[in-house]
N, C-alpha and C positions, 0 to 999 in steps of 0.2 A: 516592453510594457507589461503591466502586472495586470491580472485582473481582479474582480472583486474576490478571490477567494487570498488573495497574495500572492499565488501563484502566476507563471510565465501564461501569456494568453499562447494557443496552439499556432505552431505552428502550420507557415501555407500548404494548404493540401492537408494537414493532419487535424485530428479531431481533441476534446477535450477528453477522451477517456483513451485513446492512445498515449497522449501525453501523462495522464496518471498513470496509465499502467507502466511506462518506462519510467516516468521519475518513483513508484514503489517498489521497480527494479532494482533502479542506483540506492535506492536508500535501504533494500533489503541485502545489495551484494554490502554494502559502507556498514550497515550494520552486524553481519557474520561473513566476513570474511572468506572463511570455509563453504559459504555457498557456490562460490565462484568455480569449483571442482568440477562438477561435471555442468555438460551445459544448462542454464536457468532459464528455462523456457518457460511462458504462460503457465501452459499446464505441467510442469515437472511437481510432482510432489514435493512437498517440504515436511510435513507432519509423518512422523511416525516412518521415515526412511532413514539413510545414511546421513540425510540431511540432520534428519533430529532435530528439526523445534518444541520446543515445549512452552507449557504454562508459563515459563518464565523466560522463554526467550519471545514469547508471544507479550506480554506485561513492556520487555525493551523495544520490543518491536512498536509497540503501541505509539511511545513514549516519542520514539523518533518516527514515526506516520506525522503524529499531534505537532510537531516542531517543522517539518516539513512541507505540510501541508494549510497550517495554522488552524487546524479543527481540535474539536474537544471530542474524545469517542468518549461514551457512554458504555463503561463497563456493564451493565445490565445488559447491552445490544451483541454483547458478543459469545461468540464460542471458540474454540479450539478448530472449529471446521470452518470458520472466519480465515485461518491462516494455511488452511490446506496447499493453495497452490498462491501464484503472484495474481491470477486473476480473483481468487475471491478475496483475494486483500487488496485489489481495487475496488471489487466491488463495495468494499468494508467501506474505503475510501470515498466513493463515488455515493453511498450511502447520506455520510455524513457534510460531504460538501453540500447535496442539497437543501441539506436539512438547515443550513448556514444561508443559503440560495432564497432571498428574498422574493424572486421569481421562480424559483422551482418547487 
């Protein structure tokens, strides 16, 4: 069953932002492949290590969040430290769903 954002409603026992932060897991490993290397933990950096995202893998990254998620991010709302780790690109996430969130 979908909820109002499009997305899978949480599973039992799981929360609505567990569930984002592993689905901007799968779509961050689907989208750089090379992430996959060392372990991608919550807090593993991504910005400005081995990992190397930049400005413009941040723009694809965006691209495929928006397709995923079905949100419109607001480039003005972001930064470069938006994509530091997978949890502040949930939060990016988690931002923008409620702003979509008729009741939130």
């Amino acid at each position: 069953m979908l909820t109002i954002d499009g997305g899978p409603e949480p599973r039992p026992g799981g929360s609505r932002k567990s569930d984002v932060a592993e689905r901007v897991r799968t779509v961050v490993l689907n989208t750089f492949p090379f992430a996959g290397l060392p372990p991608l933990l919550m807090d593993t950096r991504l910005v400005g290590t081995s990992l190397g995202l930049d400005s413009i893998d941040a723009i694809e990254l965006v691209l495929a969040l928006e397709g995923e998620f079905g949100v419109a991010i607001d480039e003005s709302d972001l930064s470069l430290h938006d994509f530091d780790t997978l949890r502040t690109i949930a939060l990016l996430v988690e931002r923008n769903l409620d702003h979509g969130d008729p009741g939130g």
